[in-house]
SEPAKE-150084 format. One record per residue (C-alpha): residue number from 1; x, y, z; residue in one letter. Coordinates in Angstrom, 1 decimal. Layout:
<pts>
(NUM,(X,Y,Z),'a');
...
</pts>
This chain:
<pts>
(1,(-20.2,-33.9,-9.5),'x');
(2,(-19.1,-30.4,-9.2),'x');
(3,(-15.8,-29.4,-11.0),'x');
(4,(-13.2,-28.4,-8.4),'x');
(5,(-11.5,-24.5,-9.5),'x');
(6,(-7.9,-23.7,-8.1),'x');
(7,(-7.4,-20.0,-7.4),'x');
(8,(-3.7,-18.4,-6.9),'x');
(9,(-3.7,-15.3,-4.7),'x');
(10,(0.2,-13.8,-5.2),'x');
(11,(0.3,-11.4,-2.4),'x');
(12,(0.1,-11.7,1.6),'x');
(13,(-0.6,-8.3,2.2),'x');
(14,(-3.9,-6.5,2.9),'x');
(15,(-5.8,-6.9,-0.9),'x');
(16,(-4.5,-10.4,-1.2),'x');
(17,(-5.5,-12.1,2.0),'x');
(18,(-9.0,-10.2,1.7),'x');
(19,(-9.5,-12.0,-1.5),'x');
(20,(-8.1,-15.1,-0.3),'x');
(21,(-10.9,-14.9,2.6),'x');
(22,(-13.4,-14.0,0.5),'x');
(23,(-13.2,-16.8,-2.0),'x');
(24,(-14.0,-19.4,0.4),'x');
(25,(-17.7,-18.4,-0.1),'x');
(26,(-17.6,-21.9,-2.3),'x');
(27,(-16.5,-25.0,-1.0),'x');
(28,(-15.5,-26.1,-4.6),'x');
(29,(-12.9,-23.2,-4.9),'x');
(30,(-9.4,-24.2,-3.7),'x');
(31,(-7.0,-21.4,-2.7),'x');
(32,(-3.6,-21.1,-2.3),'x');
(33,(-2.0,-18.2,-1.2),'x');
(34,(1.4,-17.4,-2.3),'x');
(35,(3.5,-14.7,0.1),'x');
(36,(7.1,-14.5,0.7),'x');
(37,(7.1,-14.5,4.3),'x');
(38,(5.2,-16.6,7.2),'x');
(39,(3.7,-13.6,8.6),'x');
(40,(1.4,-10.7,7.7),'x');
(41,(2.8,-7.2,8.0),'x');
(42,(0.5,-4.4,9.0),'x');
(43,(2.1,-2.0,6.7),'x');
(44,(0.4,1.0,8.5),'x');
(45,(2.7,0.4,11.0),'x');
(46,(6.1,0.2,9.8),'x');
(47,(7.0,3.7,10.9),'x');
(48,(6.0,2.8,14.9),'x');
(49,(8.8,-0.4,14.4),'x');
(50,(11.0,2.0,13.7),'x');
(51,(10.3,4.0,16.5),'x');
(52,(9.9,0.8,18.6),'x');
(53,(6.1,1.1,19.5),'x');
(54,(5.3,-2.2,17.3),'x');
(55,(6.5,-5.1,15.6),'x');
(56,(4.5,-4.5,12.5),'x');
(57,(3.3,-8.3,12.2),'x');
(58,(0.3,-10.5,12.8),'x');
(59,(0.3,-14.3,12.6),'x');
(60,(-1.7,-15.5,9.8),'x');
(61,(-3.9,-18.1,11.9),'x');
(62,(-5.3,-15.0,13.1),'x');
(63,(-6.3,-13.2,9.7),'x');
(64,(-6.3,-16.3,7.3),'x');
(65,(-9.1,-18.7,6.8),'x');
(66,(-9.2,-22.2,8.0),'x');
(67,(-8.8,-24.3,4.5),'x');
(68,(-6.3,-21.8,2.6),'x');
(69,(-3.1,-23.1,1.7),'x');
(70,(-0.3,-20.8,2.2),'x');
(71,(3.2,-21.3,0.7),'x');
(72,(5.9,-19.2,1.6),'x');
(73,(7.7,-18.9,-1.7),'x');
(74,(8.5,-16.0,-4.0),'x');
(75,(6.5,-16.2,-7.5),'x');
(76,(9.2,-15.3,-10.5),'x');
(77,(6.8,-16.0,-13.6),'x');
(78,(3.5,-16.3,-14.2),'x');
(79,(2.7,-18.2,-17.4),'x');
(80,(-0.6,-16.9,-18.7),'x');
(81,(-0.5,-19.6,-21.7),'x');
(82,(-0.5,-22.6,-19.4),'x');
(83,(-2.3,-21.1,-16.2),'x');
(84,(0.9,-21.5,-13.9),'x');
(85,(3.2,-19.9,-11.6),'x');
(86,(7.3,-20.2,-11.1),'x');
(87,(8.3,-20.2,-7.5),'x');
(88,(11.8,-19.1,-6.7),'x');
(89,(12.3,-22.4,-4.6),'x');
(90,(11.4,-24.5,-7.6),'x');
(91,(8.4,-25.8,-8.7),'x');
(92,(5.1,-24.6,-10.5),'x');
(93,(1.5,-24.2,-9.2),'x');
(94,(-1.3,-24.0,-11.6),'x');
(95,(-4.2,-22.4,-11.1),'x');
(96,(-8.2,-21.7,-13.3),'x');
(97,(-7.8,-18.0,-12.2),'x');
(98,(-4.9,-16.0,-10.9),'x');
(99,(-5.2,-12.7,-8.5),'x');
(100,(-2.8,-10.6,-8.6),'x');
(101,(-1.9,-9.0,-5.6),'x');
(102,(1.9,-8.3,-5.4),'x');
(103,(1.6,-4.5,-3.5),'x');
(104,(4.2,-2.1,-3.4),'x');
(105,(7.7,-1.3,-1.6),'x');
(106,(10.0,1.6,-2.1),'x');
(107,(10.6,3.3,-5.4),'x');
(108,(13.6,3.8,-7.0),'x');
(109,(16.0,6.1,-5.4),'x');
(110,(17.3,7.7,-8.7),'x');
(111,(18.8,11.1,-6.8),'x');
(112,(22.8,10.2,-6.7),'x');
(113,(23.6,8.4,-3.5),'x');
(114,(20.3,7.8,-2.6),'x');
(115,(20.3,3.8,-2.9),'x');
(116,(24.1,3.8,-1.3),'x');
(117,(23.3,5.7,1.7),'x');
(118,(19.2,6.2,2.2),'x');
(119,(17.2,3.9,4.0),'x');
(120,(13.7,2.9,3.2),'x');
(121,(10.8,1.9,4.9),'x');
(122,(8.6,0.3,2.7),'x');
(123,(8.8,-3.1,3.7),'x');
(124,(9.4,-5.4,6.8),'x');
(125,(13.1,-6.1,6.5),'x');
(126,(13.8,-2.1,5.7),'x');
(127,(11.8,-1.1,8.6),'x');
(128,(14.0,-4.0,10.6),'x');
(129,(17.0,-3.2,9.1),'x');
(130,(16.3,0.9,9.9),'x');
(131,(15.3,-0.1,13.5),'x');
(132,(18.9,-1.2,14.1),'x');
(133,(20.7,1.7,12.2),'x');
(134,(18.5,4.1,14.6),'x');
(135,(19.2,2.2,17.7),'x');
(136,(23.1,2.4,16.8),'x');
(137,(22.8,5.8,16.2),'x');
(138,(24.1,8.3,19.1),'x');
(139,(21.3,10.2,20.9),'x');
(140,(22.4,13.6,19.5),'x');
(141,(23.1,12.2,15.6),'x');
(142,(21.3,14.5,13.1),'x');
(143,(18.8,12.7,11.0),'x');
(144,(16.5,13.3,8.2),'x');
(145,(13.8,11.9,6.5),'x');
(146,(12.9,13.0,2.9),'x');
(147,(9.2,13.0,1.2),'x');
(148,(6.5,14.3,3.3),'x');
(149,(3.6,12.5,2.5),'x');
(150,(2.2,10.3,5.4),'x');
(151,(4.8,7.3,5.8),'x');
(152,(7.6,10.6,5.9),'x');
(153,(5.6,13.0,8.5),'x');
(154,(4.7,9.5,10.7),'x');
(155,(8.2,8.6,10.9),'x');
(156,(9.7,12.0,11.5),'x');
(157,(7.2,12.1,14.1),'x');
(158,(8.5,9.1,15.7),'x');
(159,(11.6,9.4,15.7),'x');
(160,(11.0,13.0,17.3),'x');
(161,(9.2,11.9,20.2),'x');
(162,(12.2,9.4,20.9),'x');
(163,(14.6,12.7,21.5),'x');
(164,(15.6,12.6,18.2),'x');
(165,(17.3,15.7,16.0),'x');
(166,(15.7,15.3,12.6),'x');
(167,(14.3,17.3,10.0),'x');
(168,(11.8,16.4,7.0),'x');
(169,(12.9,17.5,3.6),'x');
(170,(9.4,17.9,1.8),'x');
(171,(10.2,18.5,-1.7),'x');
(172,(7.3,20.5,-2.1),'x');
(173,(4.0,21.0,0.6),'x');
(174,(3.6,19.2,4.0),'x');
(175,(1.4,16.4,3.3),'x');
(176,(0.2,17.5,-0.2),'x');
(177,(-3.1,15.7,0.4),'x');
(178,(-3.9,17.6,4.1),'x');
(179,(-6.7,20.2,4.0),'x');
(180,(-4.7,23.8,4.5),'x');
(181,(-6.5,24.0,7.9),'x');
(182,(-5.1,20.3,8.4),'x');
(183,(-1.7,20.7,6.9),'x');
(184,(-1.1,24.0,9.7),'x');
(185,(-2.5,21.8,12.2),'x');
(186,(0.5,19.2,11.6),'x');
(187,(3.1,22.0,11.1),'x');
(188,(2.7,23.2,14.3),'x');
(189,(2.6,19.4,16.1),'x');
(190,(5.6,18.7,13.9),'x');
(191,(7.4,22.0,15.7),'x');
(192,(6.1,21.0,19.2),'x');
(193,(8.0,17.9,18.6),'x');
(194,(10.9,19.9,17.8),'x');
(195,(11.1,18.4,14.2),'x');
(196,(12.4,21.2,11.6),'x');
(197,(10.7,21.3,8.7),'x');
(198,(11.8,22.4,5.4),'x');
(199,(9.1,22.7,2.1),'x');
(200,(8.7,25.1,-0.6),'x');
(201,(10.7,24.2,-4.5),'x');
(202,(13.9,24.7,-3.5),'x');
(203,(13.7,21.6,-0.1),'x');
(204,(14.5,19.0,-3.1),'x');
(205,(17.2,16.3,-2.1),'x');
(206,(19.8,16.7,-5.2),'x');
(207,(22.7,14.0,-3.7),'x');
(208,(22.6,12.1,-0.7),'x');
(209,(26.2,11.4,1.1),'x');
(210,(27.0,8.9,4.1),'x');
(211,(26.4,11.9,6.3),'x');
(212,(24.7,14.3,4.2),'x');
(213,(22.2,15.7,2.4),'x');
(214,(22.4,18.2,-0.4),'x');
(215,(19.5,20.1,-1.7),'x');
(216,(18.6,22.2,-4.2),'x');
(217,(19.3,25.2,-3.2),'x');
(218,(22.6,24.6,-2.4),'x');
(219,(22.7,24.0,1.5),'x');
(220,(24.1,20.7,2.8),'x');
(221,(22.4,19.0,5.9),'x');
(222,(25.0,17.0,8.1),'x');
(223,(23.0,13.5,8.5),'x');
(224,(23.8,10.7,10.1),'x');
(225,(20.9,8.3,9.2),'x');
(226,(19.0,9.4,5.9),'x');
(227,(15.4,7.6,5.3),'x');
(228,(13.7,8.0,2.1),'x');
(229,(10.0,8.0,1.9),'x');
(230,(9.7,9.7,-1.2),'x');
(231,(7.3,7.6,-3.7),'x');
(232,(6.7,3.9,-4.0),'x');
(233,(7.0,1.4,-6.7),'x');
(234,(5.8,-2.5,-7.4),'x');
(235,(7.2,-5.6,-8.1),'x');
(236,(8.0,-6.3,-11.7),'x');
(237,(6.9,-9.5,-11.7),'x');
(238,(3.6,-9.1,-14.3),'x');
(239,(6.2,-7.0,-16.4),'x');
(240,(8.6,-9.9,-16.5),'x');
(241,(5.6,-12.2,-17.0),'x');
(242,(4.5,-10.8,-20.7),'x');
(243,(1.5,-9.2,-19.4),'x');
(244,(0.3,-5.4,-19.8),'x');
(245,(1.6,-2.5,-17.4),'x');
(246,(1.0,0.9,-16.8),'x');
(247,(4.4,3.1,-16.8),'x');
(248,(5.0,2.4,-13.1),'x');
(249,(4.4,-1.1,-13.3),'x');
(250,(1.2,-1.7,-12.6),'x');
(251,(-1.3,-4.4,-13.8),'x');
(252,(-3.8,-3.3,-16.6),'x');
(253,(-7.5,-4.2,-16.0),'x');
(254,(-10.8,-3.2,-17.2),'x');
(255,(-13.0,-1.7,-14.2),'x');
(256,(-13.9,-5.4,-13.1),'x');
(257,(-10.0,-5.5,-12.2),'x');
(258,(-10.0,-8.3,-14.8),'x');
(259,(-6.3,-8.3,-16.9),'x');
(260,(-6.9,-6.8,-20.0),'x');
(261,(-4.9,-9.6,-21.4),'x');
(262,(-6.5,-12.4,-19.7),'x');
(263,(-9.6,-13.1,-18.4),'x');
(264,(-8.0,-15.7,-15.6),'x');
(265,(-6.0,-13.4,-14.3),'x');
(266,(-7.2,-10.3,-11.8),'x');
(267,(-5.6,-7.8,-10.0),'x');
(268,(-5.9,-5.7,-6.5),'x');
(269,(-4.5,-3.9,-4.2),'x');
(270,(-1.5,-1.3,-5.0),'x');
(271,(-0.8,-3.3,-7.9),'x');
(272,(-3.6,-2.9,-9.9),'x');
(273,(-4.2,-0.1,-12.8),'x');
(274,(-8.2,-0.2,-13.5),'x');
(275,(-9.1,1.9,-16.8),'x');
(276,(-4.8,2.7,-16.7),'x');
(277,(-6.3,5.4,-13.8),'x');
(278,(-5.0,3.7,-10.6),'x');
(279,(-6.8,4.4,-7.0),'x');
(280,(-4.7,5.9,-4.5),'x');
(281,(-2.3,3.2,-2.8),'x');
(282,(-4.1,2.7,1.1),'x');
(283,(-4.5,-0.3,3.1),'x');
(284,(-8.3,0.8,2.7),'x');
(285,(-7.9,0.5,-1.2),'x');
(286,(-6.0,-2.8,-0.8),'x');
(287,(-8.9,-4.5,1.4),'x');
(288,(-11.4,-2.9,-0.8),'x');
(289,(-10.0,-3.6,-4.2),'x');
(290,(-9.4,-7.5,-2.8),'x');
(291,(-12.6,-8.0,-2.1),'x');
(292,(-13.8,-6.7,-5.1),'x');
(293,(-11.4,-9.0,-7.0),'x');
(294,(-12.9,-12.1,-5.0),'x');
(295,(-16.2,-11.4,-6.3),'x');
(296,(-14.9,-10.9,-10.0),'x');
(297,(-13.7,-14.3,-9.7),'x');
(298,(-16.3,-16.1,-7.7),'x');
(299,(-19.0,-14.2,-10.6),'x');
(300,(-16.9,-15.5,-13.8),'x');
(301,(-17.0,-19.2,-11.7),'x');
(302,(-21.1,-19.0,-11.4),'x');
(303,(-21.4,-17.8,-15.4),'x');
(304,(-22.2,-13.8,-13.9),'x');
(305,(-21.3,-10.7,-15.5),'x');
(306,(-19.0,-9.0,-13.2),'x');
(307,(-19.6,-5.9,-11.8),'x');
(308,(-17.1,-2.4,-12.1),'x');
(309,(-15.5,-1.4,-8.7),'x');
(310,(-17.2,1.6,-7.0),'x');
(311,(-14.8,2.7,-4.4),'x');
(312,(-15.3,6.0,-2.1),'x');
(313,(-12.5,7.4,0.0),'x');
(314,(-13.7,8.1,3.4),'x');
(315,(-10.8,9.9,5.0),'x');
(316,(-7.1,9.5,5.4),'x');
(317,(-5.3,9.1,8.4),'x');
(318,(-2.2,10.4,9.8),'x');
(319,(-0.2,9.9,12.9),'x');
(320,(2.0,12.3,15.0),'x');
(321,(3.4,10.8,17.0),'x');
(322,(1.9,8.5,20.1),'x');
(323,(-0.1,11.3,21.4),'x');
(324,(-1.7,12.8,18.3),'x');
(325,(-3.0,12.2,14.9),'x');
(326,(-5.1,14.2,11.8),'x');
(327,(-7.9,12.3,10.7),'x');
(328,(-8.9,14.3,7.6),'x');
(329,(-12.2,13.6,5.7),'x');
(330,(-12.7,13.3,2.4),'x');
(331,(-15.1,14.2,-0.3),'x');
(332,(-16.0,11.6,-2.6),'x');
(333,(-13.7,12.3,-5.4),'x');
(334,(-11.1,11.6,-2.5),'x');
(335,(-10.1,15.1,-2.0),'x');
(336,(-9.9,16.6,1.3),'x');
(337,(-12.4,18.3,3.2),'x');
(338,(-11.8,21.5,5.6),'x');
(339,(-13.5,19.0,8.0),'x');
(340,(-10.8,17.0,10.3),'x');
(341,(-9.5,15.9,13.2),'x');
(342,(-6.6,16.4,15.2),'x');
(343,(-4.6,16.0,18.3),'x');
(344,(-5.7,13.1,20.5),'x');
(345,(-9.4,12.4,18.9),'x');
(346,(-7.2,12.4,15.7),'x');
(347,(-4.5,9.8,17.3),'x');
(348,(-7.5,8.2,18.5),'x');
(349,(-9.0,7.6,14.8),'x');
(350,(-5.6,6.4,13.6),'x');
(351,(-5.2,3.6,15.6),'x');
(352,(-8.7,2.1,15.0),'x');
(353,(-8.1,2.5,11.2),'x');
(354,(-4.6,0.7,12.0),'x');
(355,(-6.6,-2.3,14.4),'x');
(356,(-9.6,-2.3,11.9),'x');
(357,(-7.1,-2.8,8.9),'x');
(358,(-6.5,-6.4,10.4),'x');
(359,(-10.2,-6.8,12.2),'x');
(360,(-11.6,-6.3,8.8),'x');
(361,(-9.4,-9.3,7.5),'x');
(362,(-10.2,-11.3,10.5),'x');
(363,(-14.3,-11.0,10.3),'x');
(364,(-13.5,-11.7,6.4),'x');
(365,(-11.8,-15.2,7.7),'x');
(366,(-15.0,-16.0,9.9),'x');
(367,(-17.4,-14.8,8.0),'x');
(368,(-16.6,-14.8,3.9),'x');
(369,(-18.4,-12.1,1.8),'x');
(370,(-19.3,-10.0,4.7),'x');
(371,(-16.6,-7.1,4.3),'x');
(372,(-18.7,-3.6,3.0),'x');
(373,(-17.3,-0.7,1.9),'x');
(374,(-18.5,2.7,0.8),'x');
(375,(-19.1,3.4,-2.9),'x');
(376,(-20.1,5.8,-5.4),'x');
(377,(-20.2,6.4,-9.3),'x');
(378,(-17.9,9.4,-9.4),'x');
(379,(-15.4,7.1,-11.0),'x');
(380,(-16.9,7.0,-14.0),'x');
(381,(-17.2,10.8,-14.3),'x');
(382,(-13.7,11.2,-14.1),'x');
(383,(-13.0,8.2,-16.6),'x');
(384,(-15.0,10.3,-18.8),'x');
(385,(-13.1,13.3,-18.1),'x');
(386,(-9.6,12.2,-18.0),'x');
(387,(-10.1,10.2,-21.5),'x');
(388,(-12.9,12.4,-23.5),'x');
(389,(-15.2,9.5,-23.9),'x');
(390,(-17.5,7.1,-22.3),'x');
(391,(-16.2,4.3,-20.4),'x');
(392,(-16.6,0.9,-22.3),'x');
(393,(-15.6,-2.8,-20.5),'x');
(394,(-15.8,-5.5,-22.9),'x');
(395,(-16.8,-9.1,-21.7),'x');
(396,(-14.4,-11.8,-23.1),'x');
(397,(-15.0,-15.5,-22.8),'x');
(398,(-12.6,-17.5,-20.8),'x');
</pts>
C-alpha cells in the first residue's frame, strides 16, 4: 500500500495556490492550504480597488483544486524539529514537507510620521481601508502618493482619472525599471492626467504630517491623504520560526528553492531568497517560482534529484490609468528593452497579464502540471558574478 505524504502550503496568494494545484499530480499527496482569509486577492489589482474599478478578489472554488483543504487560520510557528505548524486559532497541523509561501505586504515606514499618517496598499484590508479614506476625502483635497515604482505610478494614475489633485513623490527616477523611451512615455500620460510629478535626489519624503509632506529639500506639500508605496517587506514568520533569512526576511534556499536548513521545507513566491540572490517580487515570479516548488516536492517524494529554477522575465507591465498602459519587454537578465508598448495596446496587455495571473491558476486547478514558463541559464552567470565562484547545490537526505 502506498504511504500517504501530507504537504503544508502557508500562503494563499499567487506562488502558494500554484503549488497547491500543482501537487495534486499524485493522488497519495494530501494538501492543505493554510491562508488567512477565505478569498484570493489578485494583488495586481489593488490599486484599481482603490480607484473603484475592482474588488481585488476571486473565490477560491474558482482557482483552487477540487481535494485541497483550505483552512483559514494564520500560521505563528513552524516547528522544523517535529514537522508542524502553530495556527493563531489554536491547534497544530503536521506536515512530510512544508512550502513556504507567505508573500509580501508593505515595508516598514521608518521616515518619521510615516506609519501614523501614510497609508499603504500592500494588502486587501489597506487597499479597503484606503478606499474609504479616498471616498471621504473632498473632491478638491490634495493627495500624494510616495515611491514611484509600479504599485505608486498605478495608483497615482487612478486616483488622477477620478478628478483627483495628487502628486507622486519619486524619491529618485519614474519607474526606475522603464526603458528611457518608456519612462518619457509615462511622464507625459502621467501630465495628461494632470498628475504632478516630482523626481530627481532631492523628491525624498523626510517627515510625513496628518496633512503634509515634507521633503528633502525643504518644501512642505499640503496633503490630505498620504499613500506610501515605497518598498515591500515579508512576514516574519520563518524568522520567528528558527530558520535562515536573508536581511529582509526572506527564506534561504539552494537553487531547488529547498531551505538550506531543511530539506522538508521549500519556499516560493516573494518570500523566497534562492542562492541569498532573490528574483524580482511579480505575480509572474510568484506563479513561476510555485510551480517550481511543487515539482521540488513532488521529485524528493518519487526519490529524484531536483532540478535548479530557470526563470526568464518576459516583460513588466504597467497601467495608467483605465485607458492606457506600458508594456515594456525585457531582455533575459530582466532588464528592459527600448522595445515597449504604450497607450491603449499597452493598457490592453496589462489587463490580460492581470486576467491571465488567475487563468494560469485556474488551468493549474484543472489540469495539474500543465503551467509553462519561459527559462534560461543566465541565472547562473550572474551567481557566478555576484559571488566570484561557481554555483554549488548540495543534495541532503531527508
Amino acid at each position: 500500500m502506498t504511504e500517504n505524504t501530507d504537504v503544508v502550503v502557508i500562503g494563499g496568494g499567487y506562488a502558494g495556490v500554484m503549488a497547491a494545484n500543482r501537487l495534486t499530480q499524485r493522488e497519495d499527496v494530501t494538501v492543505t492550504l493554510i491562508n488567512p482569509r477565505p478569498t484570493f486577492v489578485a494583488r495586481l489589482r489593488l490599486h484599481q480597488l482603490v480607484g473603484g474599478s475592482h474588488d481585488a478578489v476571486v473565490d477560491y472554488g474558482e482557482v483552487l483544486a477540487e481535494g485541497i483543504r483550505l483552512v483559514v487560520d494564520t500560521v505563528t510557528r513552524i516547528d522544523a524539529a517535529e514537522r508542524s505548524v502553530t495556527l493563531a486559532k489554536g491547534g497544530m497541523v503536521g506536515y512530510d514537507y512544508l512550502v513556504y509561501a507567505v508573500g509580501s505586504g508593505s515595508a516598514d515606514r521608518c521616515v518619521p510620521g510615516a506609519a501614523e499618517f501614510a497609508y499603504p496598499i500592500a494588502t486587501l484590508e489597506a487597499a479597503q481601508q484606503l478606499r474609504s479614506v479616498v471616498d471621504a476625502a473632498p473632491a478638491t483635497a490634495a493627495m500624494t502618493v510616495v515611491g514611484a515604482g509600479p504599485t505608486g505610478i498605478e495608483t497615482v494614475a487612478e486616483l488622477a482619472e477620478l478628478g483627483r489633485r495628487v502628486t507622486l513623490v519619486c524619491g529618485g527616477v519614474l519607474g526606475p525599471y522603464l526603458h528611457p523611451r518608456a519612462r518619457r512615455v509615462a511622464s507625459k500620460r502621467l501630465a495628461t492626467l494632470g498628475v504632478t510629478v516630482l523626481d530627481g535626489p532631492d523628491a525624498k519624503v523626510t517627515a510625513v504630517t496628518r496633512d503634509a509632506v515634507q521633503l528633502g529639500d525643504g518644501r512642505t506639500l499640503p496633503s490630505r491623504v498620504t499613500i506610501w508605496t515605497a518598498g515591500f517587506g515579508v512576514p516574519d514568520l520563518a524568522a520567528r520560526s528558527g530558520l535562515s533569512t536573508d536581511a529582509v526576511g526572506r527564506l534561504l534556499t539552494d537553487e531547488t528553492l529547498t531551505a538550506v536548513d531543511d530539506v522538508r521545507i521549500i519556499a516560493a513566491g516573494d518570500s523566497a531568497a534562492p542562492s541569498d540572490l532573490p528574483f524580482r517580487m511579480s505575480a509572474y515570479a510568484a506563479g513561476c517560482l510555485g510551480a517550481h516548488a511543487a515539482d521540488t516536492v513532488l521529485d524528493r517524494i518519487a526519490g529524484k534529484r531536483p532540478a535548479p529554477i530557470k526563470l526568464s522575465f518576459p516583460a513588466m507591465c504597467i497601467s495608467l490609468g483605465r485607458r492606457a498602459g506600458i508594456y515594456q519587454l525585457a531582455h533575459l537578465d530582466d532588464t528592459a528593452m527600448r522595445l515597449f508598448l504604450g497607450g491603449r495596446p499597452g493598457a490592453k496587455l496589462k489587463e490580460l497579464s492581470c486576467t491571465y495571473s488567475v487563468k494560469h491558476l485556474a488551468n493549474e486547478a484543472r489540469k495539474p502540471g500543465s503551467h509553462t514558463w519561459l527559462k534560461n541559464d543566465k541565472r547562473q552567470q550572474l551567481l557566478r558574478a555576484k559571488r566570484g565562484q561557481a554555483l554549488a547545490t548540495p543534495e541532503r537526505s531527508a
